[in-house]
N, C-alpha and C positions, 0 to 999 in steps of 0.2 A: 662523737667520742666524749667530749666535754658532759653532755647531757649523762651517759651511762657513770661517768664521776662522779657526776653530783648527784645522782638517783643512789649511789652504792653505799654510803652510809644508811640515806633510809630504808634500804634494803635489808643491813643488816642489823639495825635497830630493831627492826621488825619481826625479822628473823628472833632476834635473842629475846624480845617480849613474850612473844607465843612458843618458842621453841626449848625455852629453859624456865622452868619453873622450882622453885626452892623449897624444898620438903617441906610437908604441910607438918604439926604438931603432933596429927596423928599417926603421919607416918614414922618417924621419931620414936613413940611411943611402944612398938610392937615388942612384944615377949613372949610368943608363942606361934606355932602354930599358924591354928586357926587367925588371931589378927592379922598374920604375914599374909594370908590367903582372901582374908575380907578387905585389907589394904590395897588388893590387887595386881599382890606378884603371883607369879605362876608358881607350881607344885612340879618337884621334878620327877620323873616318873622312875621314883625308885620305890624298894621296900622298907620300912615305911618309905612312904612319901615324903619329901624337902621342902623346904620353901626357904629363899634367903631374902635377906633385907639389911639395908642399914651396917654391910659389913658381916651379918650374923646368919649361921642357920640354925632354922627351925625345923627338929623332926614331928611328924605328925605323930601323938599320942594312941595306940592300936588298943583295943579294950579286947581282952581274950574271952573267947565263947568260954559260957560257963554251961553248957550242955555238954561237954565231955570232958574227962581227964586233961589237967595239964598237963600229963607226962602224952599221950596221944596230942595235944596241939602241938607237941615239938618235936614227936615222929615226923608228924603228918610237915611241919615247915622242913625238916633234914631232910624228907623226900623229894618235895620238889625242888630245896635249894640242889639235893647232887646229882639234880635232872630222871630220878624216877617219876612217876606215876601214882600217883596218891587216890585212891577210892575209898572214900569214906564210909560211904556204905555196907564195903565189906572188910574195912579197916585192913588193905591192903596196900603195899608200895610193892610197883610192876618195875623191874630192870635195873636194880641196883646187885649189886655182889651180896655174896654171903657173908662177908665180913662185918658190911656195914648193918643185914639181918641179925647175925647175932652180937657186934656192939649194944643193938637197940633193943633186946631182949624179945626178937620176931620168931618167924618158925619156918626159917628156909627152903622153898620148893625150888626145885632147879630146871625142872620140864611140868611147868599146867599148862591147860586147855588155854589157847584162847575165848573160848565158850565156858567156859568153868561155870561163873559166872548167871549165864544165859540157860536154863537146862532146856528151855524151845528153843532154841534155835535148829533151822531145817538145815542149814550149813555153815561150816565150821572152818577154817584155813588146820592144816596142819603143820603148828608151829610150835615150837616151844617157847610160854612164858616165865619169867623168872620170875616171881613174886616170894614178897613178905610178908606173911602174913601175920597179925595181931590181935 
């Protein structure tokens, strides 16, 4: 018992040397982003993306495609944020109301194909899709 006593300071000497380290310069330093993430905190998996540090968060900077409209890159984010279906290709959002189609200035169908889309296709479900189309 006596032995375990006198080993438990250097135990936890030890412990506090390698186990707590005092924030380097650089990490101090961070104002963005990117440094939070090159410092080596984690990103949290939002939209954008997080990273906190040193008390602060950092949003990660989004740079918008400039191959379409910005009025379509904020269709296309309201559609997946209100859980529709965003196809870009045929600049459609599938399963939202008609309301939020003509808030956004779409062209509301209330029964398409699910094939619409597909004109091979050898088979088809018979269902109705709701889509917006733009």
């Amino acid at each position: 018992m006596k032995k375990l006593l006198l080993m438990l300071p250097l135990l936890l000497l030890t412990a506090c040397q390698y186990g707590i380290e005092a924030p380097t310069d650089e990490s101090m330093n961070i104002s963005n982003f990117e440094e939070c993430i090159n410092a080596g905190n984690p990103a949290m998996e939002s939209y954008p993306r997080q990273c906190r540090a040193n008390g602060q968060t950092f949003i990660e900077n989004i740079e918008l495609p400039t191959d379409k409209p910005l009025d379509l890159v904020r269709i296309e984010s309201e559609c997946t944020q209100g859980g529709g279906n965003w196809l870009a290709e045929y600049k459609e959002c599938e399963y939202l109301s008609k309301e939020w189609c003509d808030e956004n200035g779409g062209e509301f169908k209330e029964c398409e194909s699910a094939c619409r889309n597909d004109p091979e296709a050898e088979i088809c479900t018979m269902q109705c899709v709701i889509v917006c189309q733009f």
